[in-house]
C-alpha positions as CSV (number, residue, x, y, z in Angstrom):
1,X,0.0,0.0,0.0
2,X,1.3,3.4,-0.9
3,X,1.6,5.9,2.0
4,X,-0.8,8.7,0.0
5,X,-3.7,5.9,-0.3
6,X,-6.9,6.8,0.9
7,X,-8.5,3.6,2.6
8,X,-12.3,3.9,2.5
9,X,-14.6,1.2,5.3
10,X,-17.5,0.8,2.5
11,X,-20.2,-1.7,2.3
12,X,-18.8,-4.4,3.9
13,X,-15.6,-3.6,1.6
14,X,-12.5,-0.9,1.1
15,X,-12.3,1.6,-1.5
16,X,-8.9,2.4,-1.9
17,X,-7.9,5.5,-3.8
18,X,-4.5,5.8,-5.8
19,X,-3.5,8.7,-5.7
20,X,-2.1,9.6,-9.3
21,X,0.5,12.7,-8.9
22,X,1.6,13.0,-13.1
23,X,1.9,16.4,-14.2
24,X,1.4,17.1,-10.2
25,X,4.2,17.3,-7.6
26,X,2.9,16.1,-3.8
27,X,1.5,18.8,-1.8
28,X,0.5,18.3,1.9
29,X,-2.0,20.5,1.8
30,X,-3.9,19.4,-1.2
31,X,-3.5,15.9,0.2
32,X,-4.9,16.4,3.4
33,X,-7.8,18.5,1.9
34,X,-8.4,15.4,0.3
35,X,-7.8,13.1,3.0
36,X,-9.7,14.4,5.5
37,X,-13.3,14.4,4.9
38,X,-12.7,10.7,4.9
39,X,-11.3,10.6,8.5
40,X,-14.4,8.4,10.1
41,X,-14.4,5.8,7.2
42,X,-10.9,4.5,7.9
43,X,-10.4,1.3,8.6
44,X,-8.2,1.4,12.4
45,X,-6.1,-1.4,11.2
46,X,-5.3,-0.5,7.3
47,X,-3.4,-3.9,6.9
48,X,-5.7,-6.0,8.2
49,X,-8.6,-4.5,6.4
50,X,-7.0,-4.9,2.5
51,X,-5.8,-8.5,3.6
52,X,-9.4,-9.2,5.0
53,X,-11.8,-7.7,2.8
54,X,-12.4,-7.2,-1.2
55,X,-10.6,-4.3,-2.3
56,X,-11.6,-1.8,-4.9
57,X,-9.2,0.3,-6.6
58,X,-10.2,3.3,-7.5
59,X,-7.3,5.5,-9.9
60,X,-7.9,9.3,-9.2
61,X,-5.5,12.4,-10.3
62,X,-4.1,14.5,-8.0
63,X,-5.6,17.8,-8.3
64,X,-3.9,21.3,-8.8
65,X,-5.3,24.4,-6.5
66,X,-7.8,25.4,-8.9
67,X,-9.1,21.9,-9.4
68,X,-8.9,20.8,-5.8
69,X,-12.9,22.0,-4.2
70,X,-13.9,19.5,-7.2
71,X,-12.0,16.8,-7.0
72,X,-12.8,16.7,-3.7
73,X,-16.4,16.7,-4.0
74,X,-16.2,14.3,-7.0
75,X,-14.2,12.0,-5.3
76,X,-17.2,11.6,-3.2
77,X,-19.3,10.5,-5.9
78,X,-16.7,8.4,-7.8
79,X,-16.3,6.6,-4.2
80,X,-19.7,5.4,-3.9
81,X,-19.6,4.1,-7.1
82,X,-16.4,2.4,-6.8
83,X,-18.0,0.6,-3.6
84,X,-21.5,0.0,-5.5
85,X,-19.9,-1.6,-8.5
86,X,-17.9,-3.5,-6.1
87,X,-20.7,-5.3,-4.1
88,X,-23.3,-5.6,-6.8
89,X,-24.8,-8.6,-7.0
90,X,-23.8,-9.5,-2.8
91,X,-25.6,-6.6,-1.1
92,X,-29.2,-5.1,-1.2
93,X,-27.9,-2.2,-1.9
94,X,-30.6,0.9,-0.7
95,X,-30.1,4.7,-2.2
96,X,-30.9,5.5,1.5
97,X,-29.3,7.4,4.8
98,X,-28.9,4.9,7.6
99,X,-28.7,5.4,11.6
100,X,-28.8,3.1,14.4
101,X,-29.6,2.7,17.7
102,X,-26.9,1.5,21.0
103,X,-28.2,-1.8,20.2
104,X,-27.4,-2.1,16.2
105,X,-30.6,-1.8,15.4
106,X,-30.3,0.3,11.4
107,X,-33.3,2.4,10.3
108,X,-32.6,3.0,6.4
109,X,-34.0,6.0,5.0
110,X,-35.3,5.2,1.6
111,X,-35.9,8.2,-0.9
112,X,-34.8,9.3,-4.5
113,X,-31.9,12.1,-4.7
114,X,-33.2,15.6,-3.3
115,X,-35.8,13.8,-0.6
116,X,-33.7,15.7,2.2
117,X,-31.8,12.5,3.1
118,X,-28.5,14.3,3.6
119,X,-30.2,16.7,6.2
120,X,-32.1,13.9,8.1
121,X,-29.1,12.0,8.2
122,X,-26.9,15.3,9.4
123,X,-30.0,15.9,11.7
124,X,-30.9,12.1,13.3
125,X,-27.6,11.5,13.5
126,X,-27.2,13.9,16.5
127,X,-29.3,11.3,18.4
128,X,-28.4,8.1,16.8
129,X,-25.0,6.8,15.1
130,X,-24.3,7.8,12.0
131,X,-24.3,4.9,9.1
132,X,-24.6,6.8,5.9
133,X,-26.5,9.4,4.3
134,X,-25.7,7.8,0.8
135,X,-26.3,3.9,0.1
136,X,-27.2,1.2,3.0
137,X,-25.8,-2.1,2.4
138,X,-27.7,-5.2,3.6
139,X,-26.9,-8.6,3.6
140,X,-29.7,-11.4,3.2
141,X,-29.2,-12.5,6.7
142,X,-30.1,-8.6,8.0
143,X,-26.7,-7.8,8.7
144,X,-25.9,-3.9,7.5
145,X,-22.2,-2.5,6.3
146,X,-21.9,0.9,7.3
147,X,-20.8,3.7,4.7
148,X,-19.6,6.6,7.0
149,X,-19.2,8.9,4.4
150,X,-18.2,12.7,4.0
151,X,-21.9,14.6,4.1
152,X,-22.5,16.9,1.0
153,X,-23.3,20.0,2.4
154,X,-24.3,23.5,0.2
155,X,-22.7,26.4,0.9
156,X,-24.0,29.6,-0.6
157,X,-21.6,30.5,-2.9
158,X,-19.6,27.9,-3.6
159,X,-19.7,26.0,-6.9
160,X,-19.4,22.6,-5.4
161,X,-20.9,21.1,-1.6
162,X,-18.3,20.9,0.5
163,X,-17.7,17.2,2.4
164,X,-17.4,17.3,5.8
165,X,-16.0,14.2,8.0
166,X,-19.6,13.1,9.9
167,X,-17.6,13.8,13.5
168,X,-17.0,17.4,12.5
169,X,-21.0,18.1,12.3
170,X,-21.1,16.2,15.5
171,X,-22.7,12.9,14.3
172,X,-22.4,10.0,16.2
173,X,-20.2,7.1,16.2
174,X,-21.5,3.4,15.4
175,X,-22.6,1.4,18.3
176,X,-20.4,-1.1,19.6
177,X,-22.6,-3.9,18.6
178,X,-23.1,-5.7,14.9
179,X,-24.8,-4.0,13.0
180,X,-28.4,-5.5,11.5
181,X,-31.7,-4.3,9.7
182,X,-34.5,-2.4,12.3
183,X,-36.6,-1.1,9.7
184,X,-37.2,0.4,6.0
185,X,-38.9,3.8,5.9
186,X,-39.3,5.7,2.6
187,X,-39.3,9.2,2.9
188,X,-41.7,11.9,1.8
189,X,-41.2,15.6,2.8
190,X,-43.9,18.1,2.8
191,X,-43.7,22.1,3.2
192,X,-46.1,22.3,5.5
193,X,-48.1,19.2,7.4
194,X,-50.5,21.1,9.9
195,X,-51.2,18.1,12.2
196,X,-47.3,17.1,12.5
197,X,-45.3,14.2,11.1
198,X,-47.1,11.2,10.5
199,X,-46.1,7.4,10.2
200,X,-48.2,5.2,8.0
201,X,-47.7,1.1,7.4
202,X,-47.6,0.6,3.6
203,X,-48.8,-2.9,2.2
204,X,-46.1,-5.2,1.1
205,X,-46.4,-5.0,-2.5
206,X,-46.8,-1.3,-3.0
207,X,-43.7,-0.8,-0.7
208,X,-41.7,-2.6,-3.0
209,X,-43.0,-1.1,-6.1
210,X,-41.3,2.7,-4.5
211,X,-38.6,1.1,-3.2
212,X,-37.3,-0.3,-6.8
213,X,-36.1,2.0,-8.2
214,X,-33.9,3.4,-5.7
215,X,-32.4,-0.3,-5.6
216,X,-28.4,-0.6,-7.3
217,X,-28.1,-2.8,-9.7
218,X,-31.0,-4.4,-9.0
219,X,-31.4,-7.0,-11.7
220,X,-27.6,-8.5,-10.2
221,X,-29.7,-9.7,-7.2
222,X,-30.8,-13.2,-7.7
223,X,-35.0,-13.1,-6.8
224,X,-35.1,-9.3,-5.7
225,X,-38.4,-9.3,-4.6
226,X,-38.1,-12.1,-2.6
227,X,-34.8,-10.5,-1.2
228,X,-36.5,-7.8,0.4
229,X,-39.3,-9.9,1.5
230,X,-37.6,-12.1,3.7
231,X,-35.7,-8.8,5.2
232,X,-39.4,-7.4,5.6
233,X,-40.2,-10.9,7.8
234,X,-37.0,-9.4,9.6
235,X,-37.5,-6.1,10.8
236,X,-41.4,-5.3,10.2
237,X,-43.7,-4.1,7.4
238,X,-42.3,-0.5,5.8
239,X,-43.9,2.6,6.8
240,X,-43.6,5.9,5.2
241,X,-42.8,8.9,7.2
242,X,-44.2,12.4,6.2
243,X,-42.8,15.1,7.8
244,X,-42.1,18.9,7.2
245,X,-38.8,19.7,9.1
246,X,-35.8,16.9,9.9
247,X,-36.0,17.9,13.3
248,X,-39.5,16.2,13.5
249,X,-38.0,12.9,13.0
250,X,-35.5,11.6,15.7
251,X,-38.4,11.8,18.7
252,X,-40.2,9.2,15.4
253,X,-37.3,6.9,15.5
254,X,-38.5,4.8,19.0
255,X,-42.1,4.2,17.0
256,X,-40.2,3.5,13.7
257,X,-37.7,0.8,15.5
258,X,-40.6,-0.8,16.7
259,X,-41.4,-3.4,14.5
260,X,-44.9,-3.8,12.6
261,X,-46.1,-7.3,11.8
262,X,-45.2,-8.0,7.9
263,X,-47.8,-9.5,5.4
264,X,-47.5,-12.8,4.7
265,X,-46.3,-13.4,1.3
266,X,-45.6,-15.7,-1.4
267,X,-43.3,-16.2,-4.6
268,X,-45.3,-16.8,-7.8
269,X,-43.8,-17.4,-10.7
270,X,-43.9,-19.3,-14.1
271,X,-43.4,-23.5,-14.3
272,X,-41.1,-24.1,-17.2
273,X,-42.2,-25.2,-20.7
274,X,-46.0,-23.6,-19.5
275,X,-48.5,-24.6,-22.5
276,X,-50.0,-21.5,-21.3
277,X,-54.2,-20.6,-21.8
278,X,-55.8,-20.0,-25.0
279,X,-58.7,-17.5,-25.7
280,X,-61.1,-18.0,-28.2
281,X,-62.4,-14.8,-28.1
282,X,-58.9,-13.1,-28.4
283,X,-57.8,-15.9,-31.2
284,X,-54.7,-15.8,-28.8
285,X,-52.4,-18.2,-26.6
286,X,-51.0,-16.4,-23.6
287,X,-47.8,-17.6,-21.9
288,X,-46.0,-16.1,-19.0
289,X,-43.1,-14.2,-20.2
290,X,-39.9,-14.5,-18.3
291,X,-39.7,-12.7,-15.5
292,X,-37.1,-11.2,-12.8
293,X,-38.9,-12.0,-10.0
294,X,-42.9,-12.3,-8.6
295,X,-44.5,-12.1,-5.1
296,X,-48.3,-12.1,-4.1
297,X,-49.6,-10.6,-1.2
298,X,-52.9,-8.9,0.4
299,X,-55.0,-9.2,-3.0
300,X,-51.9,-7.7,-4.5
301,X,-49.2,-9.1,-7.2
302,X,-45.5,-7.0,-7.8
303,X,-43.7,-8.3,-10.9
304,X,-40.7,-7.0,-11.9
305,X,-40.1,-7.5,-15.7
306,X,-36.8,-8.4,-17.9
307,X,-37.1,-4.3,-18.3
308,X,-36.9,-4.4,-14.9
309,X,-39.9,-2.6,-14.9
310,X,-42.4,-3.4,-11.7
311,X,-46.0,-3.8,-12.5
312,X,-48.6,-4.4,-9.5
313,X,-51.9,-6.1,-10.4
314,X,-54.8,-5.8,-8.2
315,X,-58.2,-7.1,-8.8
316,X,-58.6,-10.4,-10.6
317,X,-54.9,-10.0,-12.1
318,X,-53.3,-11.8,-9.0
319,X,-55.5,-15.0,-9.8
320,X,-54.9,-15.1,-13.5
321,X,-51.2,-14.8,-13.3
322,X,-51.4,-17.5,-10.0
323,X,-53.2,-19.6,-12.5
324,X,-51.3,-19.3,-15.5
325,X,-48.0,-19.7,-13.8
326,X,-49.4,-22.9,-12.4
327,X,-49.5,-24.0,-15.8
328,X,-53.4,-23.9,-15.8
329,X,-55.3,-23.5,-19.3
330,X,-58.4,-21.3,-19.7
331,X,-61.3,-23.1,-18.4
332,X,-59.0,-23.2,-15.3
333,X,-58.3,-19.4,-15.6
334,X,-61.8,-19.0,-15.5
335,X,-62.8,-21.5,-12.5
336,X,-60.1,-20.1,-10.0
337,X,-61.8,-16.5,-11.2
338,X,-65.3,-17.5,-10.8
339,X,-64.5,-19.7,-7.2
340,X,-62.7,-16.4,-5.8
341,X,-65.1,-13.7,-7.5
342,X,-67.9,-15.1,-9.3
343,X,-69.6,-13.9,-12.1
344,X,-69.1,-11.1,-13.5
345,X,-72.3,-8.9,-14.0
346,X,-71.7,-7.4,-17.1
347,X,-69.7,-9.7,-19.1
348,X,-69.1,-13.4,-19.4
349,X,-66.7,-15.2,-17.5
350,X,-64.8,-16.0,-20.7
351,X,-65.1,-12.1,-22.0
352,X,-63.9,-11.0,-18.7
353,X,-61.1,-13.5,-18.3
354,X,-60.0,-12.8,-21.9
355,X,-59.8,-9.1,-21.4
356,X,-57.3,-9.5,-18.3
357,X,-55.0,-11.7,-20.7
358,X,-54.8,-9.2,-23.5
359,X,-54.2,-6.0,-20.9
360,X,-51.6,-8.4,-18.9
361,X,-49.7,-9.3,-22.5
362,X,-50.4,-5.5,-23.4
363,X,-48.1,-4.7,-20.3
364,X,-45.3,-7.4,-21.6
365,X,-45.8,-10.0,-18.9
366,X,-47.2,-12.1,-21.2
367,X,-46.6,-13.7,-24.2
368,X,-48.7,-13.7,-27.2
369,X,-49.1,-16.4,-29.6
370,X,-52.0,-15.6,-32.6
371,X,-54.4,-18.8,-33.9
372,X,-52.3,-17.2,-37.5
373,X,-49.1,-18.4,-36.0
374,X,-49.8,-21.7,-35.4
């Protein structure tokens, strides 16, 4: 290891940054300015942590005086992704901020860039220890890898947010105690909310609809849905949080810790070589189309596509893709429809049923096959 290396604790992993000097002589004060915001990621034993852990390397140039404010806020960025690219695949990996309790307990903040997560992390980290305010890292078992990242913080004026260590805004340390999965809250911030912050349960599959997208490299994870399922039989059903100001939320985190009984839930996807169900209305076979993953629960279905695209059906969708992936044809389509909703009043079974088949292949979960083909 070279003595100028910057050794980043990220995601379970190290980040190490190689510092490249050409066309740049060494200059201790450019290097600390670099350096520093860094300070509470280190690993305390550098030796042992690139022996023990996967390394990624990370080439970045040594920057002059007039370059230095951005390089230092880039290198921020180009860390992360250093450390996402690294884990992909291994980790859940959440676009969140994370704190925990004296007992490891990790509340991950889940919320698309400019939700406030920054802020709530810089403002519930006061109270709780600071875990990131950038990407939280959980293994399948619960168990979290901490990020303790510079914050980005905007200074009026400047052309680029300054990254200050977490201990020089006063955030806490991590807990002295393994670190594991307490609870998954998205985020929404409103101006004003007249009757205070509010905490509300979300169902299971409309949770994991919001939460998709702000998932890293999502379609790496082997059955994503079910992935975050099982962590929901973990740590409790997800809530949402609304709230106005930051400093609303730390007196929330007790209620939020507090674990709300999950929905039950189960996988449901495609049997191979599926005949599929044929319509003779439609003039159409239908056959599941490959999917990344599936999982039914409370009357609801969340499918995420080869696009990875997530689709929820409601209604009499759940039964008809139940039924199709069990490799049932259409008079079987129609019986599970009938036993669980009965007739429809104003269509036939076999109108109704074939409607749901076109709009479910119309959304690209299905594949079509015309009576011309054959």
């Amino acid at each position: 290891m070279q003595s100028n290396d910057i050794l980043v604790n990220a995601l379970g992993g190290v980040v190490r940054v190689r510092l490249d000097f050409a066309g740049h002589s060494l200059d201790e004060t450019r290097l600390r300015a670099l350096q520093d915001p860094w300070m509470d990621a280190r690993p305390l034993d550098q030796d042992a942590a690139t022996r023990d852990l996967d390394v990624f390397e990370l080439s970045w140039p040594f920057p002059d005086e007039e370059s230095l404010q951005r390089s230092i806020a880039d290198l921020s960025t180009h860390a992360t992704l250093a450390a996402i690219e690294g884990r992909r695949g291994q980790l859940l990996m959440l676009h969140a901020a994370g704190i925990a309790d004296d007992t490891g307990k990790v509340l991950a903040f889940i919320g698309p860039s400019g939700r406030g997560k920054t802020t709530l992390a810089r403002t519930v980290g006061q109270h709780y220890s600071y875990v990131t305010d950038e990407t939280v890292g959980i293994e399948p078992d619960g168990t979290v890898h901490s990020y303790r990242k510079p914050l980005s913080i905007i200074r009026e004026g400047a052309d680029h947010k300054e990254q200050v260590a977490p201990s020089l805004l006063g955030l806490k340390e991590l807990p002295d105690a393994e670190l594991r999965l307490g609870g998954l809250v998205l985020v929404s911030r409103l101006p004003e909310l007249p009757e205070g912050p509010e905490i509300s349960r979300l169902e299971l599959c409309e949770a994991l609809a919001a939460i998709v997208p702000e998932v890293s490299y999502l379609a790496d994870l082997d059955q994503p849905l079910q992935t975050m399922a099982r962590l929901v039989d973990r740590c409790g059903a997800i809530r949402q949080v609304t709230y106005s100001e930051a400093a609303d939320v730390p007196d929330l985190v007790p209620r939020l810790l507090a674990a709300a009984e999950p929905d039950p839930w189960e996988a449901v996807l495609p049997e191979p070589d599926s005949a599929g169900a044929h319509s003779a209305l439609n003039g159409e076979r239908y056959v599941p189309a490959r999917v990344l993953d599936a999982v039914e629960s409370a009357g609801q279905t969340a499918i995420i596509d080869s696009s990875r695209v997530v689709h929820i059906l409601d209604g009499v969708g759940p039964v008809i893709w139940r039924s199709l992936c069990a490799g049932r044809d259409f008079d079987g389509l129609a019986r599970d429809v009938e036993a669980q909703f009965g007739v429809p009043p104003e269509r036939s079974l076999e109108e109704a049923v074939s409607m749901v088949l076109r709009a479910l292949a119309d959304a690209g979960l299905l594949q079509r096959f015309p009576d011309s083909a054959a």
